[in-house]
N, C-alpha and C positions, 0 to 999 in steps of 0.2 A: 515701387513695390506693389504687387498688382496681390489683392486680400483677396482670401479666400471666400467663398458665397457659402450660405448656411448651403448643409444637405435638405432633402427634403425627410420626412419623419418615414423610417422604415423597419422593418425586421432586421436589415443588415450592417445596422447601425451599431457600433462598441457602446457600450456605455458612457463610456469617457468619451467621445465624439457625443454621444445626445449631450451632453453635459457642460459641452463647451458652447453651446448655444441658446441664446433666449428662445421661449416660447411661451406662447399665450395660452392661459390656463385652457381656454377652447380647442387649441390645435392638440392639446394633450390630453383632455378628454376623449375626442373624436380616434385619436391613434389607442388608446386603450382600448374604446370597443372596437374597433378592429383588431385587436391583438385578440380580443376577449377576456378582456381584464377588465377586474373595476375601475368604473369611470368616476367615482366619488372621492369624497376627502379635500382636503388643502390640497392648492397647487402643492406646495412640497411631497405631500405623503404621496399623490400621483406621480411624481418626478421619480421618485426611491421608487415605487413599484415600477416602474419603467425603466428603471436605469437595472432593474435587478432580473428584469424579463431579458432586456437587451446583452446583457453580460449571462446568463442562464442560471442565475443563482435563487434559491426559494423567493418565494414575493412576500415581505415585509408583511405582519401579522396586523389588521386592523385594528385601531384604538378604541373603547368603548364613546360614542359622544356622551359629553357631561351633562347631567339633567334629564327627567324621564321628564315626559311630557307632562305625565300626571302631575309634577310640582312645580308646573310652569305659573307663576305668578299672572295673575288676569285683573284686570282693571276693577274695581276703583282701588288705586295706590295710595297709600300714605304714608308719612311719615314713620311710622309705628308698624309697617307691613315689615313683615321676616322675612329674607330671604333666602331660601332652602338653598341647601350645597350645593355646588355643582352646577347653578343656577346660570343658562346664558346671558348675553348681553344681545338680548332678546328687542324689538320692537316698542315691546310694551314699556320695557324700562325706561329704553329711547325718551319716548313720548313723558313720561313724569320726569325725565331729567331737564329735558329740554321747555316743561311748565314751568321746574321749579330754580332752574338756573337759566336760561334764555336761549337763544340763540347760538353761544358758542359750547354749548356743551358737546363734545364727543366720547366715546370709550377709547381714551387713550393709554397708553401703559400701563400709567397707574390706576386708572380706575377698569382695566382688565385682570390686572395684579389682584384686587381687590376681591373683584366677585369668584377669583381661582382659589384665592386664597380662603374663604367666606367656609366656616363649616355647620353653615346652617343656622347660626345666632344672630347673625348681622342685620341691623334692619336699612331700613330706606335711609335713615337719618344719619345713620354710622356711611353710609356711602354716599350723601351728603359733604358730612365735614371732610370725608378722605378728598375730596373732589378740592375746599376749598381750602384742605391741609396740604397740599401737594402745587396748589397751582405758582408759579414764578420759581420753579423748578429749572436744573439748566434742562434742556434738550438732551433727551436719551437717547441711543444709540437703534436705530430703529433695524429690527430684525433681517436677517436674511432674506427671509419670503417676500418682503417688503420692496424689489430691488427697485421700481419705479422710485417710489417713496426715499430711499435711500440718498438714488441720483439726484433727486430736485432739492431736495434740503441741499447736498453739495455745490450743485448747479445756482440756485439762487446764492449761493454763498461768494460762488465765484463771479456771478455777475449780475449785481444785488438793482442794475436797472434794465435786465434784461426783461423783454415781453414774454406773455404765456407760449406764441409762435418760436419764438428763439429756442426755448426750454422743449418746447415737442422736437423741434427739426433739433435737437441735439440728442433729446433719448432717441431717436431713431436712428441718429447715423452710431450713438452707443450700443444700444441693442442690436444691429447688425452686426457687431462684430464679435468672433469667438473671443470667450472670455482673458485667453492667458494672450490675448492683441488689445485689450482694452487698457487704456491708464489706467495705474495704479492708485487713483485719488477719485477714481467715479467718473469724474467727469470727461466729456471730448473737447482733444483740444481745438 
């Protein structure tokens, strides 16, 4: 059975063909300002404006981003610092999470849940214990946008003493291929 090759990113493209293939958040910025569309957002919100240019239908309304600059929290952090709604998961946090839990700190689910959910009363210490209220949790279902992400949790699943080389030359020959040709379970066989 001889597979089909991606097209290359064009004006002549259905939607539902751009759709069926991976792209790198870059190839799909770089094809928006060509189109002359906005080139910002999440890969997905650029995907929908692209998939809705390609098909001719209005282009999906931007979302305000959360947090005005003005109430970006700025070092020195403590314990007792508040953190205003809306507030990202900024650099700055980064940096006091990673003083005050170590090394394996990340903004994972639950503690992205957390500062979404935060209506401005939360302090450092309340995002603290959610961190170490949350941790030996099973593994959550890691988002759409995420599709790398997705593959390697599956992938290291399926082949728990495979190398980091095995795991790349497998999303690659995965990512090659249109989506409704890929197995059903993430992974290549």
């Amino acid at each position: 059975m001889t597979l089909p090759e991606r097209p290359p990113l064009s004006p002549s493209l259905s939607g539902a063909e751009f759709r069926r293939w991976y792209w790198l958040k870059d190839e799909l910025q770089a094809f928006a300002r060509h189109l002359g569309l906005r080139a910002t957002g999440s890969k997905e919100s650029l995907a929908d404006r692209l998939e809705a240019f390609l098909d001719g239908r209005p282009q999906p309304l931007p979302t305000p981003a959360p947090g005005r600059t003005a109430d970006r929290l700025r070092p020195p952090l403590t314990i007792h610092t508040v953190i205003p709604a809306g507030h990202p998961c900024s650099q700055v946090l980064r940096a006091f999470f990673l003083n005050a839990l170590g090394p394996g700190f990340r903004f994972d689910a639950p503690m992205r849940e957390f500062f979404a959910a935060n209506d401005g009363s939360a302090t450092l210490a309340a995002a603290l214990d959610h961190w170490h209220a949350t941790r030996g949790a099973e593994p959550r279902p890691i988002g759409a946008q995420f599709e790398l992400n997705r593959f390697s949790r599956q992938w290291h699943r399926d082949n728990p003493a495979g190398s980091r080389q095995d795991l790349l030359a497998a999303w690659q020959s995965h990512r090659s291929l249109p989506t409704d040709l890929r197995p059903a379970n993430g992974t290549t066989p």
